[in-house]
N, C-alpha and C positions, 0 to 999 in steps of 0.2 A: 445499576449495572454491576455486575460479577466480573472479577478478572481470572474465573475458572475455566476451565476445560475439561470435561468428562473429570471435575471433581480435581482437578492439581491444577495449579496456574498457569493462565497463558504463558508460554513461550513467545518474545519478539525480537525481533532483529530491526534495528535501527539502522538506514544507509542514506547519508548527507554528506555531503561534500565539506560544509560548514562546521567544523570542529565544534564550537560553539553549539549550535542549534543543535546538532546531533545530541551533545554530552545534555542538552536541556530536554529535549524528547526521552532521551533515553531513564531519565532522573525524572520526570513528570511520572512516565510509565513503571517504574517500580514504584515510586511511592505508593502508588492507587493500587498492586498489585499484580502487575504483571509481572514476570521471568524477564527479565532483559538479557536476551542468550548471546548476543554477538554485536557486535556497529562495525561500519567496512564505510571508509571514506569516498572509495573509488569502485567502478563497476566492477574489473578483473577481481580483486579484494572480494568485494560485495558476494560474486556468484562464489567461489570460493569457500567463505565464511558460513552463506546460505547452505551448503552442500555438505559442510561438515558439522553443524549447529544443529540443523533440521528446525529452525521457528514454526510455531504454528502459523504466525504473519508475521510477513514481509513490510515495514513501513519505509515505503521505497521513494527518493527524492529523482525525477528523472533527467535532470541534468546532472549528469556525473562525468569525471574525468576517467579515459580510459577504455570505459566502453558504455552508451549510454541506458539510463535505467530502464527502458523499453526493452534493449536487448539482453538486461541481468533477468526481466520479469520472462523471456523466453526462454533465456537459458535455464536459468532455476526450475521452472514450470514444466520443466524437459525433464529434468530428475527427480522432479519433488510434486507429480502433476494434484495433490492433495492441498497444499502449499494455499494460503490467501496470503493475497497481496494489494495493500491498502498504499497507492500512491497518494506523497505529501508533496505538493508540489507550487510552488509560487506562478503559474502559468495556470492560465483561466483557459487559455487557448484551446477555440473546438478542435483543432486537428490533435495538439498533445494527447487531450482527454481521449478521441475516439483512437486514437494510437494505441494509447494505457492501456483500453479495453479490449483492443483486439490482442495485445500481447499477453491478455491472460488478468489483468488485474481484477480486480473484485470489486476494488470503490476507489476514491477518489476526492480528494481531500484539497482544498486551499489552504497556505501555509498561514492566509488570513485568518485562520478558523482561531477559536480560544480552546486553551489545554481539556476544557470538558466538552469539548464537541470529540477532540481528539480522541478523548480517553474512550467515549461513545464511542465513537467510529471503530475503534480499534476492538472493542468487544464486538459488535456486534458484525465488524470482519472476522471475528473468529469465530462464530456461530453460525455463520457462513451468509447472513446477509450483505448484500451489497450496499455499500454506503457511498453516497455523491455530495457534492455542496450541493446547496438548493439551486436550482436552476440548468445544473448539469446531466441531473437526470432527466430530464425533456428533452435536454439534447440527445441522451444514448438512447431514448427511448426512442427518438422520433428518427434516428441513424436505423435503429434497427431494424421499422417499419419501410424506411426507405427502402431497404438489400432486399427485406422480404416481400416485397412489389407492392402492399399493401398502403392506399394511401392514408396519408395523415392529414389528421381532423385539421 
C-alpha cells in the first residue's frame, strides 16, 4: 500500500469526537505516510476544517457532537463533491451503515478494525475504491439490488 496520490501524499482529515482515538488515528496515519491536513472534534468544526483543508479523505466518526457525521459527509460532499469519505465508526448498525452510503461516503470501516486494515482502507479510499468491513458489503450490495427492483439471490 502507497500513501501517494498522483505522486505527493495522501492528504486526511481525522474527525472523532474522542480526543484520544482521534490524536492516535491521526499519528498511525502519518507514520505510514499519509498528510494529516486537519482533525475537528465536533460536526460544525469538522465541515469547516473539511472546507478550508480540502483532504483527499474524510476519516469521518458518525457520532459527533453538534451536527452529526452523516450530515458533515453531505455537507462537505456539497462543496467538495470529489472528496472520499471513509467512515470509522463503532456501530455495525444496518441502518448507520446504509445512512453513511447514502450521504455520500465511500467505505466504511469498524472502529474494531486493526491500524493495518485502517491504513488499507484509507489508501485504497483514496484511489477511490470503496472499502466495507467484511460483511457490510453484502449488505450495501443487497440495499442496492433492493431500490433497483432487482431481486436478490
Amino acid at each position: 500500500m502507497t500513501a501517494q496520490h498522483d505522486g505527493r501524499p495522501v492528504t486526511v482529515m481525522v474527525v472523532d469526537d474522542h480526543p484520544m482515538w482521534r490524536d492516535a488515528v491521526a499519528r498511525d496515519l502519518a507514520e505510514a505516510g499519509f498528510d494529516v491536513v486537519a482533525t475537528a472534534g465536533d460536526g460544525p468544526q469538522a465541515v469547516r476544517r473539511a472546507k478550508a483543508a480540502g483532504p483527499d479523505v474524510l476519516v469521518l466518526d458518525l457520532n459527533l457532537p453538534g451536527l452529526p457525521g452523516v450530515e458533515v459527509c453531505k455537507e462537505v460532499l456539497a462543496d467538495r463533491p470529489e472528496l472520499r469519505v471513509l467512515v470509522l465508526s463503532a456501530s455495525g448498525e444496518h441502518a448507520d451503515v446504509l445512512e453513511a452510503v447514502k450521504s455520500g461516503a465511500t467505505g466504511y470501516l469498524l472502529k474494531s478494525a486493526s491500524t493495518e486494515e485502517l491504513l488499507d482502507a484509507v489508501g485504497r479510499t483514496a484511489a477511490g475504491d470503496p472499502v466495507f468491513t467484511p460483511g457490510l458489503a453484502g449488505l450495501v450490495l443487497g440495499e442496492y439490488r433492493r431500490l433497483a427492483g432487482e431481486p436478490t439471490p
